[in-house]
N, C-alpha and C positions, 0 to 999 in steps of 0.2 A: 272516393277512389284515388289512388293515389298517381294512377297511369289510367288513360285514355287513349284512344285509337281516331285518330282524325283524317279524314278522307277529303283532298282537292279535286273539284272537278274543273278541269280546264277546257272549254269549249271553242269553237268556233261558232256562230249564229248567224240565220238564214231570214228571209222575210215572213215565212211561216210560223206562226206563235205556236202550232199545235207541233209541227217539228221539231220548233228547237224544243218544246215542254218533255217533247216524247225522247228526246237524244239526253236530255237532263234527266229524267228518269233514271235512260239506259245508264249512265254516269253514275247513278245514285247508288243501282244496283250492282254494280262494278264495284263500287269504291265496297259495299257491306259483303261482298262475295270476298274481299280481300280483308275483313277482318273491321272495316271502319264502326265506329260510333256513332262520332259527329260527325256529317257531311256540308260542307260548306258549298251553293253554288255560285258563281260568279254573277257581279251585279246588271240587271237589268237581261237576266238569260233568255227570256221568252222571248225576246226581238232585237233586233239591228238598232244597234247604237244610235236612237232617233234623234240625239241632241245634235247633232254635227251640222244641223238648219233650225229656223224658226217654223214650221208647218202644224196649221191648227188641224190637217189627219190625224197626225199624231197621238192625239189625244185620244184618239177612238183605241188605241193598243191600251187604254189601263182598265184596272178592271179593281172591283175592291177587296178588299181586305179583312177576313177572309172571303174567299169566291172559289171562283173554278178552281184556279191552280191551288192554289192552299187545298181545298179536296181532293183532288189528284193526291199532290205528295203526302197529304194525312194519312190518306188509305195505304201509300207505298210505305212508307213508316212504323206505320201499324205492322206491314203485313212484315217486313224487312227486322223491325227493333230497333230503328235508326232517329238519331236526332238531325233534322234537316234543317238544313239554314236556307231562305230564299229570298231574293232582290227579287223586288216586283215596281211595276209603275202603279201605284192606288190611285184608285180615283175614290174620294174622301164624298165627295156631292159635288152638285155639277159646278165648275170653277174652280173647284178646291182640287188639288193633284200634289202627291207625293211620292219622293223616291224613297222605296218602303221596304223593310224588311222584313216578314212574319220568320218565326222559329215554333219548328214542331217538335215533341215530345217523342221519344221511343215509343209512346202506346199509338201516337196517332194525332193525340189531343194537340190542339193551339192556343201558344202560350201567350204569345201577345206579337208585337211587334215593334221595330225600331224605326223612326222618321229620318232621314237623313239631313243633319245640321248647316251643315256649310255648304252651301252651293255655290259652282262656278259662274261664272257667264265668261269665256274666254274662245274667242276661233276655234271652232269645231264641238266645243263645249257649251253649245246653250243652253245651260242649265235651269238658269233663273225664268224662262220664258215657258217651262212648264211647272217647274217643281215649286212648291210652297215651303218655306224653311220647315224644319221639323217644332212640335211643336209637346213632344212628348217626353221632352228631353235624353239627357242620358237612360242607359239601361240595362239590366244585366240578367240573363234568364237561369234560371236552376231548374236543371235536365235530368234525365237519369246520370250522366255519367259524369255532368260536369256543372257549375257554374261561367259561363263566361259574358262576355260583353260581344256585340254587335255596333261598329260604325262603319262607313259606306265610303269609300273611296274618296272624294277631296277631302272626308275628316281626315285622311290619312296625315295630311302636311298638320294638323293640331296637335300640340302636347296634351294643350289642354282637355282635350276631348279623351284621349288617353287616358290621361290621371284622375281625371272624376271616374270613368267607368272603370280602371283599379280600385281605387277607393270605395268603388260601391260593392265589391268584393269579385271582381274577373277573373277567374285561373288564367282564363284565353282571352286574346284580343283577336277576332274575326274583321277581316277587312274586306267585304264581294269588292270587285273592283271593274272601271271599265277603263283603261288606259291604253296609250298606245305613241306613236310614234308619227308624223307627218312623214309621209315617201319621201318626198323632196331633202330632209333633211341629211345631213352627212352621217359618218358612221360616229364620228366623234362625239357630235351632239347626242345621236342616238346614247351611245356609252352613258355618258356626261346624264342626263337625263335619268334613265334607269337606276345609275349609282345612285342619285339623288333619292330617289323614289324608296330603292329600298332601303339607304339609310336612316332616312327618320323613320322609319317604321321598327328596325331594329334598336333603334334610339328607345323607341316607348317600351320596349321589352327588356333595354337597363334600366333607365327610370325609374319602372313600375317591377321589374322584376317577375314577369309573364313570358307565358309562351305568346307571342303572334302568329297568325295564319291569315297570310293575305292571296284572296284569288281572284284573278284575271281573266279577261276575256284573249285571246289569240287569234289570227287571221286578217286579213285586208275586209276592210268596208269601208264607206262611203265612195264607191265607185272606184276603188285603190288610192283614194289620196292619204289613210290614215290605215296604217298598220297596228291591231292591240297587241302588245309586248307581249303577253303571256308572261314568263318568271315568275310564275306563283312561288312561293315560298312559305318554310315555317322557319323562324330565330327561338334560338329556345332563350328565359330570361337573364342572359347574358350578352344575348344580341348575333350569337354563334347562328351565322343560315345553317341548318341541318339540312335542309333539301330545298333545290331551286328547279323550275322545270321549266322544258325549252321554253324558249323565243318562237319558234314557229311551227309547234306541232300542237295536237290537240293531246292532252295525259287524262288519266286517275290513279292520282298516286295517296296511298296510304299510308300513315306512320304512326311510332306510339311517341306522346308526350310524358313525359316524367313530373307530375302536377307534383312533388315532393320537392320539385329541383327550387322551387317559388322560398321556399322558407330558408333551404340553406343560401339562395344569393341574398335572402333578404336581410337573413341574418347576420351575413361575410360582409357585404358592401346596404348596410342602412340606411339607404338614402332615404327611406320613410321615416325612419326614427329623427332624423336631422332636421327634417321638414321644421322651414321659419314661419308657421301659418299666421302669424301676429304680422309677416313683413309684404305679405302678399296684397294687400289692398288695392294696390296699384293696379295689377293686374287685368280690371275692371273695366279700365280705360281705353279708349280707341287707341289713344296715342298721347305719350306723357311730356307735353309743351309747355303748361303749366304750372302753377302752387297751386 
């Protein structure tokens, strides 16, 4: 297809898994009443941002892959024609825990899912203290409507993570996302911060010559010390935001991608053709101190 309809939901989440499951739904069905395809949820939807402490409760919110929720949104899928994207906490066996993303089919069916690569461990971010690196690698799902790629919010700050999942043929880069803002901080940083954020993300959409769609969480939680930004956004692959959406309201917003627009940037500005892959070795490296 050469155009696709892509659907952000942007939420606020609650302590209740069945809640927030059930306002993601309603989201779902929003975004396909307005025309969407692919529906993207924001990462880790079913629950309150549980990284911002180290607490072994915690644990008791994942669930596996597929499980409950994945049958939930199969059936809404099914019954809707929607391709749905969803950040989930898996529980893999007991010990093993991953920040996980399953992708459903327009019919219903489960395609597979994504493990998320890079984990934080940073104040309010403990990431490492439940999630297990991913271990599935890169990945790129072929849907009814679209081929795209799936990675998880800290991969955001990777090129590299980028350009392998272009290369394995992405029209879309999908980013769930859970970010957000310390109160305490000023407005400047605040700024300063989110420029950052969606710049490299727009960055991987020159690079690679892709549409991006990256979706956030919005609202105060952890007792109000951490505000999620919301700013979802799509960059078409020129790095142009087409659509950004507020800082502190809940949306679903819809839009169509131009998957045609991939070949004319690629073909105007080559930066694939150019590719030194002989010169990349280095690459590899923690850190280049050495001969």
């Amino acid at each position: 297809m050469s155009s696709v309809k892509v659907g952000m939901v942007q939420m606020s989440c609650t302590a209740s898994k069945e809640e927030n499951l059930q306002k993601a739904i309603t989201g779902v069905r929003e975004a396909a009443a307005k025309g969407a395809q692919i529906i993207c949820l924001q990462e880790l939807f079913t629950s309150l941002y549980f990284c911002d402490v180290e607490d072994y409760e915690n644990f008791k919110l994942a669930e596996p892959i597929p499980g409950a929720s994945t049958d939930a949104l199969s059936a809404v899928a099914a019954e809707l024609g929607v391709v749905i994207i969803a950040s989930l906490f898996e529980k893999r066996t007991q010990g093993i825990y991953h920040n996980t993303t399953a992708v459903l089919d327009a019919d219903g069916s489960y395609l597979g899912k994504y493990r998320k690569m890079h984990i934080p461990d940073d104040p309010a971010y403990y990431e490492k203290f439940y999630f297990t690196p991913g271990d599935l690698g890169y990945k790129v799902f072929k849907t009814r409507f679209a081929t795209f790629g799936v990675l998880i919010c800290w991969d955001q700050w990777y090129p590299e993570a980028a350009r392998i999942t272009s290369l394995m043929g992405a029209e879309i880069l999908f980013y769930p996302t859970a970010i957000g803002w310390a109160t305490s901080q000023d407005e400047d940083t605040n700024t300063e911060q989110y420029n950052a954020w969606q710049t490299i993300q727009r960055s991987h959409a020159v690079a690679n010559g892709v549409h991006v769609v990256s979706v956030n969480r919005v609202g105060l939680e952890q007792e109000g010390a951490m505000k999620f930004w919301g700013g979802s956004f799509v960059a078409n692959p020129f790095g142009t935001v087409l659509k950004q959406l507020s800082h502190d309201d809940e949306d679903v917003h819809v839009m169509t991608l131009d998957l045609g627009k991939t070949d004319r940037y690629r073909t105007h500005w080559p930066f694939l053709r150019d590719r030194r892959i002989d010169s990349y070795q280095p690459i590899t490296k923690r850190y280049i101190d050495e001969d």
